[in-house]
N, C-alpha and C positions, 0 to 999 in steps of 0.2 A: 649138220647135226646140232650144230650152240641154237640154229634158230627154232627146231623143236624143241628144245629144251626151254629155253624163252617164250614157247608159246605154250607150252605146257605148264608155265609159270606164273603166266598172266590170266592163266585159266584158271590154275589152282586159287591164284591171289581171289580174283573175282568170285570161286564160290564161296571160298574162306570169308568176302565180305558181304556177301551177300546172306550166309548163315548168320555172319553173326549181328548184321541185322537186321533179321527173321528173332531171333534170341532177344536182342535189346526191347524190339517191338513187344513180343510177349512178358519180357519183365515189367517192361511199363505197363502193359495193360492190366497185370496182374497186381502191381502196387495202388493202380485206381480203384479196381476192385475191392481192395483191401481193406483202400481209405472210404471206398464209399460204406462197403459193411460199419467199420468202426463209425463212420458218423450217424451213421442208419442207428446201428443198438445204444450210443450215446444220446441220441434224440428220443429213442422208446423209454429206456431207462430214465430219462429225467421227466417225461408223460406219467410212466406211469408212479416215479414217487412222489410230482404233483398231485397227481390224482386219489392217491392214497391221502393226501395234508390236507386235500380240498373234503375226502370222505370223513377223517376225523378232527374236522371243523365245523362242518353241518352237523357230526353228531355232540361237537360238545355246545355247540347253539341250540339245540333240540334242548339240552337237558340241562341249560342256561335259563330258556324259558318254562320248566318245570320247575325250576327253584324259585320261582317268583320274586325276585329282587331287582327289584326297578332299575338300577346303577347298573347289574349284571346286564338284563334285557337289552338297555341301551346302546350297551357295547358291542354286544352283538346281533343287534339290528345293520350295526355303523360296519362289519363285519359281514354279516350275511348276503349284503350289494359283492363287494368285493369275490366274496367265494363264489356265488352262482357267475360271475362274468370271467372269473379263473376258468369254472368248471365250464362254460359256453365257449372258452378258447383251445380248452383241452380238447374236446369233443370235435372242433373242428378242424384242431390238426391230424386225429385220429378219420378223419372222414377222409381229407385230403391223403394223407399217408396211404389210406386204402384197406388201414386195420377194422376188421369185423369185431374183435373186442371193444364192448362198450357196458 
């Protein structure tokens, strides 16, 4: 009788560990999941508040060269390389990423 019970033991032990790592496995996959979302929406969120810095830079270069002040112009000539190779990096991470916003 003790050896059924020993083997009733060794069976229990074995599914006992085998659930629970069935469980461990799904917590982990669930915490990749998790971290990949959080790095995903940190990576959009900081696209898209570049892209907004890059959108009101070009508009205050627009209305830098309506003020017609040579010393202003300049600056934002020296300005304007930078923003368009901002905004040609932005767009290419949005391309690769897979985002249809543009």
């Amino acid at each position: 009788m003790s050896s059924e019970k020993g083997q009733k033991m060794k069976e229990g032990v074995k599914t006992g560990v085998s659930i629970v790592g069935k469980v461990i496995k799904w917590i982990f996959i669930a915490i990749l999941i998790i971290i990949a979302l959080v790095i995903g929406f940190s990576v959009y969120t900081c696209t898209v508040a570049t892209k907004a810095a890059v959108d009101v830079g070009k508009t205050v270069i627009e209305n830098a060269d309506k003020l017609g002040d040579p010393e202003l112009i300049q600056k934002a000539d020296e300005v304007k390389d930078s923003l368009n190779q901002l905004d040609q990096a932005l767009n290419s991470l949005k391309n690769i990423g897979g985002s249809k916003d543009k």
